[in-house]
C-alpha positions in Angstrom: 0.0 0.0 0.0 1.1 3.3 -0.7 1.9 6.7 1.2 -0.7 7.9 -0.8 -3.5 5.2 -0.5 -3.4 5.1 3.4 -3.8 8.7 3.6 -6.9 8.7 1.4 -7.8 5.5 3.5 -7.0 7.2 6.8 -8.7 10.4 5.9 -11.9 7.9 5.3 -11.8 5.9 8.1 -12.1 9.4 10.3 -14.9 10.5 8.5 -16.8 7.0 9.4 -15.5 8.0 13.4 -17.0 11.3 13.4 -20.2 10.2 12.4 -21.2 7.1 14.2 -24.9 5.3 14.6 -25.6 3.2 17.0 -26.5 -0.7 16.6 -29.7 -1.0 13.6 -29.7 2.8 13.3 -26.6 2.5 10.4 -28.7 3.9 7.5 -25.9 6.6 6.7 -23.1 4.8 7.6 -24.7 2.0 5.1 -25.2 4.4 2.6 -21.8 6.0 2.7 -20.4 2.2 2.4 -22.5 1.6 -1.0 -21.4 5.1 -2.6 -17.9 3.9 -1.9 -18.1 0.7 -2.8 -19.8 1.7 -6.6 -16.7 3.5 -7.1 -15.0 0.3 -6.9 -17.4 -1.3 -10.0 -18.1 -5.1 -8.3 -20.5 -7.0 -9.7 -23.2 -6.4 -7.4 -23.9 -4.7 -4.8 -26.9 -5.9 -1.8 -28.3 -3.7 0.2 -31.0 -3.8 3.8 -29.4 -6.9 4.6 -30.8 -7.9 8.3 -31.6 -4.3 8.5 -28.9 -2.0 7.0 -26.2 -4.8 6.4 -24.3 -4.5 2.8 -22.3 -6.8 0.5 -20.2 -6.4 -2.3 -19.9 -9.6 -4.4 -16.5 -9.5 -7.1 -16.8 -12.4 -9.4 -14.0 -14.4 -10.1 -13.1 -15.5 -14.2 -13.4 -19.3 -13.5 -16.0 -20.7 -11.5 -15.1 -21.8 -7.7 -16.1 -21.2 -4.0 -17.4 -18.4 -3.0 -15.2 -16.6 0.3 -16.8 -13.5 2.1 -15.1 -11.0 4.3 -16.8 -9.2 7.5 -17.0 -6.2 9.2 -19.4 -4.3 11.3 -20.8 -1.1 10.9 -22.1 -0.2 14.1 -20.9 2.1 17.3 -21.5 2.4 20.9 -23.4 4.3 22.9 -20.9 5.7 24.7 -19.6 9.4 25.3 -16.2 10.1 23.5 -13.6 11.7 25.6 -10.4 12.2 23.1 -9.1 15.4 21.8 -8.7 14.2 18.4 -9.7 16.7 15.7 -12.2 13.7 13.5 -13.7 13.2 17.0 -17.2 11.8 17.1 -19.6 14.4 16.4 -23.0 12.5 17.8 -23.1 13.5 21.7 -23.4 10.2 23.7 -22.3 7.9 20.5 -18.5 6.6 19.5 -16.9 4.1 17.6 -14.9 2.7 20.4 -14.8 -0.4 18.9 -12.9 0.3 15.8 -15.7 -1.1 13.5 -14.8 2.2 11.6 -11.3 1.0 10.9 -12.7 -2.8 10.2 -15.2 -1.1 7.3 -12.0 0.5 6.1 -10.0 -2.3 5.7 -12.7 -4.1 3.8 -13.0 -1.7 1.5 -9.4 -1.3 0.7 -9.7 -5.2 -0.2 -13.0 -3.9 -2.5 -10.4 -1.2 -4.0 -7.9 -3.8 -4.5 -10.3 -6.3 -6.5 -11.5 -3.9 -8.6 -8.3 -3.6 -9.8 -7.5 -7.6 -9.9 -9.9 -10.0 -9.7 -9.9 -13.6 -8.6 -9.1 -16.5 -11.1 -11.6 -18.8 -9.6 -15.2 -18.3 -8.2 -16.1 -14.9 -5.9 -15.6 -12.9 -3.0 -18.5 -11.4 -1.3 -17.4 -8.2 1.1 -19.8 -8.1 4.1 -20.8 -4.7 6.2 -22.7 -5.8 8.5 -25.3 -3.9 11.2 -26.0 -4.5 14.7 -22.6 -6.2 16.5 -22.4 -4.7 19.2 -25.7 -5.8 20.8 -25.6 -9.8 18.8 -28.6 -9.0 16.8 -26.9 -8.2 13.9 -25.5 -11.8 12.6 -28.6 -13.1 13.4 -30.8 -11.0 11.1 -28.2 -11.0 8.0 -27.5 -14.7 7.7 -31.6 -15.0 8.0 -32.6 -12.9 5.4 -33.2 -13.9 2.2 -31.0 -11.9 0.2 -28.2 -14.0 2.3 -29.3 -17.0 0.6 -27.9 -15.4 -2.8 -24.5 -15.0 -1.4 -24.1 -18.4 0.2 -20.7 -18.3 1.4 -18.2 -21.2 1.6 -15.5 -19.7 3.7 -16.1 -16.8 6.0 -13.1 -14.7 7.5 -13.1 -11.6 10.0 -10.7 -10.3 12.5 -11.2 -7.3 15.0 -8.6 -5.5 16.5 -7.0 -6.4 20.1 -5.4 -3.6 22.8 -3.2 -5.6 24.5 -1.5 -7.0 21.8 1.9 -5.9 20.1 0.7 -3.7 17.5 0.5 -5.2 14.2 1.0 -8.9 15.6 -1.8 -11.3 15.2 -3.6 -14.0 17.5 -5.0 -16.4 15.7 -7.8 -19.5 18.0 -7.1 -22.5 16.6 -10.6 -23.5 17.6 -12.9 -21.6 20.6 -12.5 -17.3 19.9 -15.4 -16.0 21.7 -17.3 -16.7 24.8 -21.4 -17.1 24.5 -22.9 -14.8 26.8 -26.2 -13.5 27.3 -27.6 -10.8 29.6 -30.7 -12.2 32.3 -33.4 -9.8 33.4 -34.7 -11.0 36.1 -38.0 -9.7 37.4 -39.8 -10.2 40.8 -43.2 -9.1 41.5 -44.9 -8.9 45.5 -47.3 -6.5 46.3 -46.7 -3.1 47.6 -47.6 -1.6 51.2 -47.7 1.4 53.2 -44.5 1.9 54.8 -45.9 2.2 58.2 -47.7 -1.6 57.5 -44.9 -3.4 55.7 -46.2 -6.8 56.4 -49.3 -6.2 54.6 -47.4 -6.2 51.7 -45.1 -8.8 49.8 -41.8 -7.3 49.1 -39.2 -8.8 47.0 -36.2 -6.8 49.0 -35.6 -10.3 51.1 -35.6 -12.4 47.5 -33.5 -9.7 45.9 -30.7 -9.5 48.6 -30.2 -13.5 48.3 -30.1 -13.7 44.6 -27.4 -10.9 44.1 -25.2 -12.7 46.1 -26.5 -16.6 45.3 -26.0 -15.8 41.3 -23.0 -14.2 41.2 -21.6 -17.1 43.3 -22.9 -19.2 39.9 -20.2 -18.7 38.0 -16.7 -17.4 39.2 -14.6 -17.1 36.4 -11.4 -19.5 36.1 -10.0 -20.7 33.2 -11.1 -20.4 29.9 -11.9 -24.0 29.3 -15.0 -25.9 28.5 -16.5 -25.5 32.6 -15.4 -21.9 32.6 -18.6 -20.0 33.4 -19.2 -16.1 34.8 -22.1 -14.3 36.0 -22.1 -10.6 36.8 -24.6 -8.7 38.5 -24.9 -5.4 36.5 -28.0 -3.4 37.7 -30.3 -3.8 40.5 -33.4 -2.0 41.2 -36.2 -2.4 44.1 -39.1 -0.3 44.3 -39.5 3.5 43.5 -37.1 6.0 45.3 -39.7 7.0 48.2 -40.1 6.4 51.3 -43.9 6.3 52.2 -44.5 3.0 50.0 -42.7 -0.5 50.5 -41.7 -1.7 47.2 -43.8 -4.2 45.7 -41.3 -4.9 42.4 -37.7 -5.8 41.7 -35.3 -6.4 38.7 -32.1 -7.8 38.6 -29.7 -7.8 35.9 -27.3 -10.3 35.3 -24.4 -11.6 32.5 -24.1 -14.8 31.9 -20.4 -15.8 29.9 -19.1 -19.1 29.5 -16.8 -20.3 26.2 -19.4 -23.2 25.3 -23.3 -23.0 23.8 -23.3 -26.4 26.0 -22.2 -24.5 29.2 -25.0 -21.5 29.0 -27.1 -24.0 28.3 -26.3 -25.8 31.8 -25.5 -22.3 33.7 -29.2 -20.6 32.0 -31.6 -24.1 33.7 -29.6 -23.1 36.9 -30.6 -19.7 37.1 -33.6 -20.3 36.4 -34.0 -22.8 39.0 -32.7 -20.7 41.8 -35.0 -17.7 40.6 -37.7 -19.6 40.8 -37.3 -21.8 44.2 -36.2 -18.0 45.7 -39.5 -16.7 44.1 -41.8 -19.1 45.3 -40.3 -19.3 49.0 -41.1 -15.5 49.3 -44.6 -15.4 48.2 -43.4 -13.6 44.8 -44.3 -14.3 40.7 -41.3 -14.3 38.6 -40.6 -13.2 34.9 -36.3 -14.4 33.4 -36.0 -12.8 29.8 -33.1 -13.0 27.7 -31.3 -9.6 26.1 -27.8 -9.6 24.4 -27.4 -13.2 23.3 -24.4 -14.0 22.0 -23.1 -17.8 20.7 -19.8 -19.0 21.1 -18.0 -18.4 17.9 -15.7 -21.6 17.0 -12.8 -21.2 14.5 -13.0 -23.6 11.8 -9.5 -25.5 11.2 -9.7 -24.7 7.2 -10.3 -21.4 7.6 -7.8 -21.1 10.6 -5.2 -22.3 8.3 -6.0 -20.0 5.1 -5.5 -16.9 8.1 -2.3 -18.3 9.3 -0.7 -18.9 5.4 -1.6 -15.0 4.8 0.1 -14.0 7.7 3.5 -15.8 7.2 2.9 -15.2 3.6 3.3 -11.4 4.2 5.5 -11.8 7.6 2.7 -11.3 10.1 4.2 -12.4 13.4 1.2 -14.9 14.0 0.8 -16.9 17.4 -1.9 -20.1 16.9 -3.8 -19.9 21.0 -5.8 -22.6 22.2 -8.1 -20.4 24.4 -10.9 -17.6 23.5 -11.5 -13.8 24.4 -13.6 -13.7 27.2 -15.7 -10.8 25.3 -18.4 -12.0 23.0 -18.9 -11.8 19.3 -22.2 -12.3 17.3 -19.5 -13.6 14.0 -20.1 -17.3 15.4 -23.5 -17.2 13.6 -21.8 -17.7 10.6 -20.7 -20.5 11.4 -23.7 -22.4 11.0 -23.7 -21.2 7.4 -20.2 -21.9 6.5 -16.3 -22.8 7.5 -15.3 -19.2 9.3 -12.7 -17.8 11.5 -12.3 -14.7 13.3 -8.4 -13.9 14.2 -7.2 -10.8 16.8 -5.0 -7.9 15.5 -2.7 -6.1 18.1 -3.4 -2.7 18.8 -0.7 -2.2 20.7 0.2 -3.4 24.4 -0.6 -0.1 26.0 -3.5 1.1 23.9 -6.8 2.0 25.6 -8.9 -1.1 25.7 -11.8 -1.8 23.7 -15.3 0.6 24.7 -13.0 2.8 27.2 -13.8 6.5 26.4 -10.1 7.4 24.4 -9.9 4.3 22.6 -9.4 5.0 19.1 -8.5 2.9 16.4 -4.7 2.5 15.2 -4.6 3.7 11.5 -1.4 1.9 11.2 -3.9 -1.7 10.7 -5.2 -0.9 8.1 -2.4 -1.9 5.2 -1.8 -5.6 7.8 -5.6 -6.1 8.1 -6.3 -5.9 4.4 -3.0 -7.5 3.2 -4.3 -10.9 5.3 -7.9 -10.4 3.7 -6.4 -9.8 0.1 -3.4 -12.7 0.3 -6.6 -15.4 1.2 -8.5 -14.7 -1.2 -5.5 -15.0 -3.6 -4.4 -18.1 -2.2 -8.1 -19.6 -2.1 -9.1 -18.6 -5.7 -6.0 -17.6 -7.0 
């Protein structure tokens, strides 16, 4: 890559990180993506996938597998607090992710295929909405227009603080841990203060269960029993004190590195909320927010990664253990061979969702080099 072309792409990727939209709200974002991408002359272009989601499909001259890249296009709804000049301008809203540098990498790929295609069958360059809360996966690979694409080999990566900058982590199976956030709601009866007991008040049934389901999971290794619940709100009652409360919620996290664990750890939960419930006179409603899968590395896919980086003297390390953070790319799995790998940021670099992270420009020619030299290597 040139001086020239990671200026122009660096110059792009600031625009996409002063102008951020949270998860399903992309529409601009998506729309910026297309008028990019039609520069770029692929063959076709979808659009409104899952919601704002687009792809990019360059055909290959001989027929062969089809291998799709991903990124996301969504932010956080968090405040900025950097003084950088392209900081977001969207109060409350950033892209403290670096989903804006992950659409820019992809679309250097789409820059570099419209100037050399494939031999052999297609590539298909995925934007996709709605990461950051695990709906977005979900509602792409279920909408129709998906079905057109049909992917052999998907590949992704996200970026890793933490990491030597520039170096990559590649799982050689489990990436990401399932998680999934529990609402938990308890309903008595309220009172008058001054007569408490002719009320049912769930303060008794709350008090156990913050302590009783955090005790559920405790953290550990990241192996196949690993499991991790966090409390992460808690409310009882209204804030007055004339009325003893008569409802509660509790909010917890649920994180372990198998779909087999949750599973296990989710009919515990709801066990204990329910004999807790019913001991203290009190109905009970569990849903289910945030669901995430475990995303699984596929050993084909994990090798195409690993080739590109030696290939273009990536210092690659192969780990046999995930990220204990989530990621909705392992629904794609159950469409195709995929892998997700972890690009260093650098080992002092403000972590992922803090306030002054901010995405390393300095990715962008590694991350689209790997992209580029597997789909080279996979359709020649």
């Amino acid at each position: 890559m040139t001086p020239d072309q990671l200026g122009r792409l660096t110059a792009l990727r600031h625009g996409f990180h002063s102008a951020p939209e949270l998860s399903g709200a992309e529409r601009q974002t998506a729309a910026r993506v297309v008028d990019i991408l039609g520069s770029y002359a692929p063959d076709e272009i979808l659009t409104g996938l899952g919601g704002h989601g687009v792809a990019a499909v360059f055909q290959g001259q001989e027929p062969g597998p089809t291998l799709a890249i991903r990124c996301e296009l969504d932010a956080l709804p968090i405040p900025e607090q950097t003084d950088l000049s392209y900081a977001s301008q969207v109060p409350g809203t950033a892209h403290l992710c670096g989903h804006d540098g992950h659409m820019v990498m992809v679309l250097a790929v789409a820059e570099a295929l419209s100037e050399r295609r494939p031999q052999s069958g297609r590539v298909v360059l995925m934007f996709q909405p709605a990461e950051e809360t695990g709906e977005g996966a979900i509602a792409y690979r279920a909408d129709p227009k998906f079905a057109a694409i049909a992917p052999d080999m998907i590949l992704s990566l996200h970026n890793l603080p933490g990491l030597a900058l520039g170096a990559v982590s590649l799982p050689r199976a489990a990436a990401n841990c399932a998680s999934r956030g529990a609402r938990i709601r308890l309903q008595g009866r309220t009172s008058h203060a001054a007569a408490p007991q002719d009320g049912v008040s769930p303060a008794p049934s709350l008090a156990v269960l913050m302590q009783d389901l955090a005790a559920l999971g405790t953290g550990g290794d990241l192996d196949e029993e690993y499991a991790l619940t966090t409390v992460t709100h808690a409310k009882l009652g209204e804030p007055t004190f004339g009325v003893a409360p008569g409802v509660a919620e509790l909010w917890v996290t649920l994180r372990t590195v198998t779909d087999d664990r949750m599973q296990a750890l989710t009919d515990t939960l709801l066990s204990r909320v329910a004999a807790c419930a019913t001991k203290h006179g009190l109905a009970h409603q569990i849903t289910y927010h945030d669901v995430f899968e475990a995303c699984t590395n596929a050993p084909e896919a994990v090798a195409v990664i690993e080739a590109a980086c030696r290939a273009g003297d990536v210092p690659v390390t192969l780990c046999d253990h995930p990220q204990a953070f989530s990621e909705d790319f392992g629904q794609f799995a159950h469409s195709a061979k995929s892998a997700m790998f972890w690009l260093g940021a650098g080992e002092d670099h403000p972590q992922l969702h803090n306030p002054d992270y901010d995405f390393p420009d300095a990715l962008i020619p590694i991350g689209s080099g790997i992209f580029l030299r597997s789909i080279y290597s996979v359709l020649g």
